[in-house]
N, C-alpha and C positions, 0 to 999 in steps of 0.2 A: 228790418222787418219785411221791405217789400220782396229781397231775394227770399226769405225766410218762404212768406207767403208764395210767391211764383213756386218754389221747388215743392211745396206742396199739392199745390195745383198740379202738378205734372206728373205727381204719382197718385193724388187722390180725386181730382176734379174740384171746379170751384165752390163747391157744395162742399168741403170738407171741415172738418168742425174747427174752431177758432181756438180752441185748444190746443189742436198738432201746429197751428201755426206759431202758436204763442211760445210752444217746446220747442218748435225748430228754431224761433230767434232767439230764446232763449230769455224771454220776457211772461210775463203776468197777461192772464187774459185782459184785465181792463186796460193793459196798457194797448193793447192792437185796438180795445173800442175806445180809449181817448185819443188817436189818430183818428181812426176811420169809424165812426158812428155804425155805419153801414155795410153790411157785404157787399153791396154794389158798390160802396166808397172804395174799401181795400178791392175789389174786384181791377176798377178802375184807376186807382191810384198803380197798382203793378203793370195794367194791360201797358200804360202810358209811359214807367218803368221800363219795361220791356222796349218796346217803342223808341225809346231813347236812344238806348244800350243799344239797339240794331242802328239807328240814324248816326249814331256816333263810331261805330266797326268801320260804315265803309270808308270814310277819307283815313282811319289807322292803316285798315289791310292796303288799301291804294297806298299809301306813303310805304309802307312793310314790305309789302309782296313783292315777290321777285319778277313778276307782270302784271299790268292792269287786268287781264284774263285768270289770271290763277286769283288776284285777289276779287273778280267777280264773280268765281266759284266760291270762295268760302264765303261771301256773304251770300252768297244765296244759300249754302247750309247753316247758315247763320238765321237766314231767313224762314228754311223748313222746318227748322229747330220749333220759331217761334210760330209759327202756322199750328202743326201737330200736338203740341202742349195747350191749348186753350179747349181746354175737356169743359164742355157745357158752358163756356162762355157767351155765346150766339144766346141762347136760348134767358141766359140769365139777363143779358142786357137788353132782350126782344121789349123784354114787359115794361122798358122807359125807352120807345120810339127815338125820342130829342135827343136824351143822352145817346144812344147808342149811335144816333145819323152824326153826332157830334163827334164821338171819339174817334169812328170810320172817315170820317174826316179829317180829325187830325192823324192818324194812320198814315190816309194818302198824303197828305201834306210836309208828311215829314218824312215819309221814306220813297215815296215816288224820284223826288231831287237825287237821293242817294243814287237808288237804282240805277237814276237816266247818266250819272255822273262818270257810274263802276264803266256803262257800256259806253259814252261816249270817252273815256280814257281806252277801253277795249279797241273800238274801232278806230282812233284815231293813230294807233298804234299797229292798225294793222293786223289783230290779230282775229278779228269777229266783223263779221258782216252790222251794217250801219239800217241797214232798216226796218232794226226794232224798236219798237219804244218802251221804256220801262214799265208802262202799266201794263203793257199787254206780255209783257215776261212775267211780271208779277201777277197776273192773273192764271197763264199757263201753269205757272210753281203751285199757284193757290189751289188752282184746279185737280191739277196731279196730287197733292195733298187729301183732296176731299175723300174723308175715310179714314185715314190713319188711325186716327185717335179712337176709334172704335172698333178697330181691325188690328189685334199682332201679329194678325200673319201677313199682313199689306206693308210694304216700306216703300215709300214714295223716291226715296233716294234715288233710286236705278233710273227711276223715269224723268228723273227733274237728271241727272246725269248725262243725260240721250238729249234731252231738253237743250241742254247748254253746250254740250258738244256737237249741237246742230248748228251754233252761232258763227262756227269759225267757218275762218275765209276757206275756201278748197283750191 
């Protein structure tokens, strides 16, 4: 239900009716409101989903990839993925302060480690410069992001690209 729900969100915003969710997973409406009571429930049950599924990518792609550098590039389009898909999210978790200072918090907490992890296998390796810190990449990606979702003609790709291939060593 929660992929169901997420790929909804990413083509219709989190305002989309509980219906197309129920048809993409292929369940009954009441079955999404006897999980999630609440669209801020299901909102939050997927952001966290989400959340995961990235915290869990980067020690796969580190173990996978054929460099700690190539695999700190696809998490970070792993990462813009997840950036650019949260259509009216912000605004929907504005109106519960706690919850929302709480999920952002668990956010950093669970994917800053990843981040700092991807760049110090990067640099330790030799292949990217050593003093960055993962919040402040993650902010840069986040930043370059801002718009997407409201813009088809804007792709942040190129710039978070330039981004990253700033990090190597010369």
């Amino acid at each position: 239900m929660l992929d169901a729900a997420a790929a909804v969100f990413v083509t219709s915003g989190v305002e989309a009716p509980i219906r197309d969710i129920a048809a993409e997973a292929g369940v009954g409406t009441a079955t999404i409101y006897r999980h999630f009571p609440t669209r801020a429930d299901l909102i939050i049950a997927v952001y966290r989903h989400q959340i995961e599924a990235l915290a869990e990518a980067g020690p796969a792609l580190l173990a996978a990839g054929p460099t700690p550098y190539a695999a700190l590039g696809k998490w970070i389009n792993l990462f813009i993925d997840f950036l650019v898909t949260k259509h009216g999210l912000a605004a929907v978790l504005r109106s519960d302060e706690a919850g929302f200072e709480a999920l952002h918090a668990y956010f950093l907490d669970r994917l800053v480690p990843v981040c700092g992890r991807l760049l110090d296998a990067a640099a330790a390796a030799g292949e990217i410069r050593s003093d960055v810190a993962a919040l402040q990449l993650m902010r840069g990606v986040g930043n370059l992001c801002i718009g997407a979702e409201n813009d088809s003609r804007y792709d942040a790709r190129p710039l978070v690209e330039l981004l990253i291939a700033g990090l190597r060593r010369v």
